[in-house]
C-alpha positions as CSV (number, residue, x, y, z in Angstrom):
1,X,2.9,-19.3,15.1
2,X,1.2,-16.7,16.8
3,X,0.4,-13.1,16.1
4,X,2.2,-11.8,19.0
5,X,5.4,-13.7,18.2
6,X,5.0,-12.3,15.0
7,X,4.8,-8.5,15.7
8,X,7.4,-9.1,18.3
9,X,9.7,-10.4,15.6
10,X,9.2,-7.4,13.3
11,X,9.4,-5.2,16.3
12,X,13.2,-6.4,17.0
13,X,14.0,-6.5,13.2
14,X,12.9,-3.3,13.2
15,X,14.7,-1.9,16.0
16,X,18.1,-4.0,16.1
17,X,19.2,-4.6,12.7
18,X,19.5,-2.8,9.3
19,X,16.3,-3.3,8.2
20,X,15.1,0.0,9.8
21,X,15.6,2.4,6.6
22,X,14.1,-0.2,4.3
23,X,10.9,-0.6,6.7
24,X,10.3,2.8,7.3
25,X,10.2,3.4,3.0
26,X,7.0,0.7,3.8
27,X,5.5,3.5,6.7
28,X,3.6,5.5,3.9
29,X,1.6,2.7,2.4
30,X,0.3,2.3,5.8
31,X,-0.7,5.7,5.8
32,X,-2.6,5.8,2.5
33,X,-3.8,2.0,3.2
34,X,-7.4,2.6,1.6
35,X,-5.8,4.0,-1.1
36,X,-3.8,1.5,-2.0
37,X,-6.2,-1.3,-0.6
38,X,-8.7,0.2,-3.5
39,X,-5.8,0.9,-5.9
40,X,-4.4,-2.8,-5.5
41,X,-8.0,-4.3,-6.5
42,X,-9.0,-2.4,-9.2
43,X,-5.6,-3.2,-10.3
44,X,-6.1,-6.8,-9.5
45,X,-9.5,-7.6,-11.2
46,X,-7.7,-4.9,-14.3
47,X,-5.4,-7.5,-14.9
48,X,-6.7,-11.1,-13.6
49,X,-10.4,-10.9,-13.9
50,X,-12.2,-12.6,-17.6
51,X,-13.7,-9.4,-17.8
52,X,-10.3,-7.1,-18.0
53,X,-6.7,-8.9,-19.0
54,X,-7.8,-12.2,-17.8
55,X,-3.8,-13.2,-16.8
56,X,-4.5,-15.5,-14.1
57,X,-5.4,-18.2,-17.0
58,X,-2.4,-17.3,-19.0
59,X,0.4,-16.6,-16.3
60,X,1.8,-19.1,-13.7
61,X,1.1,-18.8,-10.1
62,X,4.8,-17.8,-10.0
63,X,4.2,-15.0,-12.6
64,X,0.9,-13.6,-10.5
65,X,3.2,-13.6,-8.0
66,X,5.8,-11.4,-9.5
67,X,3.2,-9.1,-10.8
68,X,1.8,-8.9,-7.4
69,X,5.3,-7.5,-6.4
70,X,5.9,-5.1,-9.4
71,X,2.5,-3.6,-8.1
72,X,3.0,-3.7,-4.3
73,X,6.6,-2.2,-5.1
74,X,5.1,0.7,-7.6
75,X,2.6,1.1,-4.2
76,X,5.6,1.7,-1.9
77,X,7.1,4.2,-4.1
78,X,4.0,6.1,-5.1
79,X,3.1,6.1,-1.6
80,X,6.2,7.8,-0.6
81,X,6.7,10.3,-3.4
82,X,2.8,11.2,-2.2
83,X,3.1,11.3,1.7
84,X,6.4,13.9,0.9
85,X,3.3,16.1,-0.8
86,X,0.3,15.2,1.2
87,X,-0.9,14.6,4.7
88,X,-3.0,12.1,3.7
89,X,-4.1,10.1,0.8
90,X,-6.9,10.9,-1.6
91,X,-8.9,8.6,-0.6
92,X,-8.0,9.2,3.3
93,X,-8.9,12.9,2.9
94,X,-12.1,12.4,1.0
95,X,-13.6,10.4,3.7
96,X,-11.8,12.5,6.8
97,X,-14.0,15.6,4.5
98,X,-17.0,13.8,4.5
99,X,-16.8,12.2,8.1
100,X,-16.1,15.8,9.7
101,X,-18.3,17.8,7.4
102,X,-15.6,20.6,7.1
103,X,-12.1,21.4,5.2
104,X,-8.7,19.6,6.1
105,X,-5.5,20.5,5.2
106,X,-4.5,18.3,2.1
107,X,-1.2,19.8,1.0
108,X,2.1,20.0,2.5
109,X,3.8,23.5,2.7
């Protein structure tokens, strides 16, 4: 399949059935995606790696799977409860700060 069958599928989900409300809840994980890119593998090599939990020898690909999910889904509703605060995400800001060299607005009034 290719890409632009794919984004043209989720562009009429998106716009012609009732998936809308639950796709826009997704919207602020985008906007914090390093974040939550950095967040997912510290989280990741926390739990899976020898050196941390070392689950991916005693769970099931099914149960990594499922984990995966309880994170990603945390994600989504950190991400939102955040964005409602926040312009951008910490790690979004930090490097905005230290691209431009001066002070951005962090918090939401």
């Amino acid at each position: 399949m290719h890409p632009r069958n794919v984004i043209s599928g989720f562009t009429l989900l998106y716009y012609n059935t009732r998936l809308r409300s639950g796709m826009d809840r997704m919207a602020p994980v985008g906007r914090m995606s390093v974040t939550n890119y950095m967040a997912q593998s510290i989280i990741g090599v926390t739990l899976f790696y020898g050196f941390g939990a070392n689950l991916a020898v005693e769970l099931s690909f099914l149960q990594c799977l499922l984990v995966g999910l309880v994170v990603y889904t945390v994600q989504i509703l950190y991400s939102n409860w955040w964005m409602k605060r926040y312009y951008y995400g910490p790690v979004e800001w930090l490097w905005r700060v230290l691209t431009w060299f001066k002070p951005i607005a962090f918090r939401r009034k």
